[in-house]
Short mmCIF file of the C-alpha atoms (twelve columns), coordinates in Angstrom:
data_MODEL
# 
_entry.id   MODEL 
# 
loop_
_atom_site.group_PDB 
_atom_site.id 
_atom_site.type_symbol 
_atom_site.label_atom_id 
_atom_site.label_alt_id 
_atom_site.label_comp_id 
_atom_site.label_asym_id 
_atom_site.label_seq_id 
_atom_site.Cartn_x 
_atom_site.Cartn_y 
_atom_site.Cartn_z 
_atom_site.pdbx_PDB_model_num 
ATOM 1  C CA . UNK A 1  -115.498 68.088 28.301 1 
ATOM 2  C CA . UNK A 2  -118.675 70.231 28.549 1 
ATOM 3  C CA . UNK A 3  -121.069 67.354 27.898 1 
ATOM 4  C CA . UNK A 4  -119.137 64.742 29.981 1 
ATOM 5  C CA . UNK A 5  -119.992 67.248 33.126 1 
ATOM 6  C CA . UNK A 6  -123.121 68.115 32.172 1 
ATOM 7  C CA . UNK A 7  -123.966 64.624 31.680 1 
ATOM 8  C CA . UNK A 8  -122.253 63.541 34.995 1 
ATOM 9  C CA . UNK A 9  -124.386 66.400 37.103 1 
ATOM 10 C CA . UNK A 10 -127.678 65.713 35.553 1 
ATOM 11 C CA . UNK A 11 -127.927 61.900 36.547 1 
ATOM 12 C CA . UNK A 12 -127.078 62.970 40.559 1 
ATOM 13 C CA . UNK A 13 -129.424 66.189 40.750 1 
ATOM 14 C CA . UNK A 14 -132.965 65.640 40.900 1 
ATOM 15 C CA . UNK A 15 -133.642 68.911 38.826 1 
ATOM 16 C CA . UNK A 16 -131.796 68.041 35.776 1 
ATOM 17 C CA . UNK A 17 -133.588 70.598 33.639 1 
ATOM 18 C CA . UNK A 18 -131.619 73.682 35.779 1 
ATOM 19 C CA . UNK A 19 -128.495 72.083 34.854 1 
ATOM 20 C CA . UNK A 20 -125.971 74.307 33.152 1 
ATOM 21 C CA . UNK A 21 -122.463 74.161 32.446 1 
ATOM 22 C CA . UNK A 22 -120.327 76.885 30.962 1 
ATOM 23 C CA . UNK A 23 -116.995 76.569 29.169 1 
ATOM 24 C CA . UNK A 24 -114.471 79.358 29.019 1 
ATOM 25 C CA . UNK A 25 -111.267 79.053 27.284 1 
ATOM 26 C CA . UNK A 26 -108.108 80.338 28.259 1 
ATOM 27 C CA . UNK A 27 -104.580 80.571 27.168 1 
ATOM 28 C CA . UNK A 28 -103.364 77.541 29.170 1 
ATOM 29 C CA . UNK A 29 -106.211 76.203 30.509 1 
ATOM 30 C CA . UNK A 30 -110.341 75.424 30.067 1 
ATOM 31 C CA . UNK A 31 -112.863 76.616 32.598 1 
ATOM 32 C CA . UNK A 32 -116.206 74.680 32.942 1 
ATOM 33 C CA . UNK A 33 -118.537 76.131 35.199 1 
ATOM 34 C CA . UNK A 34 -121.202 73.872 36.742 1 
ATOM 35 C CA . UNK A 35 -124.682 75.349 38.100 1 
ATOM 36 C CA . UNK A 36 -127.246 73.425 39.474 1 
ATOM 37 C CA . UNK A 37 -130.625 73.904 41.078 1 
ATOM 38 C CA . UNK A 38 -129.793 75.649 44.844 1 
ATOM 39 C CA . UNK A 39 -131.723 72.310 46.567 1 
ATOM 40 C CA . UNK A 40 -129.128 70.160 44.329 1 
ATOM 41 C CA . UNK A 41 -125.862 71.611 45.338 1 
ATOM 42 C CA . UNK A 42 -125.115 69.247 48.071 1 
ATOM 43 C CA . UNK A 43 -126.152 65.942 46.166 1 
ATOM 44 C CA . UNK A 44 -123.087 67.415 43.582 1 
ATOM 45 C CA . UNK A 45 -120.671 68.388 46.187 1 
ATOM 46 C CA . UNK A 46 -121.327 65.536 48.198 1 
ATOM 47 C CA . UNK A 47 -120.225 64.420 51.895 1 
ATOM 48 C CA . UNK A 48 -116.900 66.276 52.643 1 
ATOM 49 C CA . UNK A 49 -116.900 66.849 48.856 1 
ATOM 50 C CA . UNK A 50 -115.957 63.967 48.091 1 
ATOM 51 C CA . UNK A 51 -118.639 63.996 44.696 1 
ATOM 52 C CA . UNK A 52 -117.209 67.371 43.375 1 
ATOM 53 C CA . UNK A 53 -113.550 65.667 43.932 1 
ATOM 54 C CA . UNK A 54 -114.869 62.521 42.104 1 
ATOM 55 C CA . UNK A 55 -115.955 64.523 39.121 1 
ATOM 56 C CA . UNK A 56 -112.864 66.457 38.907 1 
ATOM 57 C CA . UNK A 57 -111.154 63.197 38.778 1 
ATOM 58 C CA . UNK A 58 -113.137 61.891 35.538 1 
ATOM 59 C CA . UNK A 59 -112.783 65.002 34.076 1 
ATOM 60 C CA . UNK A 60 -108.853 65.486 34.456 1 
ATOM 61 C CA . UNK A 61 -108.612 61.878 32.926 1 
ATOM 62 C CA . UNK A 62 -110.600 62.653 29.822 1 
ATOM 63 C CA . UNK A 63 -108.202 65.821 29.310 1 
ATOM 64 C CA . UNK A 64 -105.161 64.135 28.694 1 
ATOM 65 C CA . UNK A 65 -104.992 64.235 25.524 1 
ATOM 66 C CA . UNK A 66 -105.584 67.663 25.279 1 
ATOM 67 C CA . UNK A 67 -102.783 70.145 26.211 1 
ATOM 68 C CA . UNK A 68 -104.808 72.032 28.121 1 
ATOM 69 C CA . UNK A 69 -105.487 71.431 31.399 1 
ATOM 70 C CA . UNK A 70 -109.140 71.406 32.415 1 
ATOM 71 C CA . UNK A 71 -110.700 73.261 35.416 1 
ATOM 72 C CA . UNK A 72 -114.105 72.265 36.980 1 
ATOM 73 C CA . UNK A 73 -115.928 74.980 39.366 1 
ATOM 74 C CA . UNK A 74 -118.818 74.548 41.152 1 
ATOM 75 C CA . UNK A 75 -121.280 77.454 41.206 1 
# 
């Protein structure tokens, strides 16, 4: 899941070198935390955040074969 966002927020930023995405496991769940360049946090939020919402989509498709569910936060 780490590469899919990583791989998802480096095409849309136009600093894809400050790209970073961390993955912290839980009990129950997975954490990914997604840090971009300040200048490139609206092109990954998007308009009403309707990007971040998009992303979180993909993402909580891929997990469903894992049992785990799969959290994406924006930093």
């Amino acid at each position: 899941m780490k590469e899919l966002v990583e791989v998802i927020a480096k095409a849309l930023v136009d600093h894809p070198d400050e790209v970073s995405v961390t993955e912290t496991e839980r009990e129950d769940s997975i954490l990914l935390a997604l840090s971009v360049a300040p200048s490139d946090m609206g092109k990954v939020i998007g308009k009403s955040g309707k990007i971040a919402r998009a992303i979180r989509s993909v993402v909580k498709a891929a997990s469903v074969r894992s049992d785990k569910k799969v959290i994406v936060e924006i930093e």
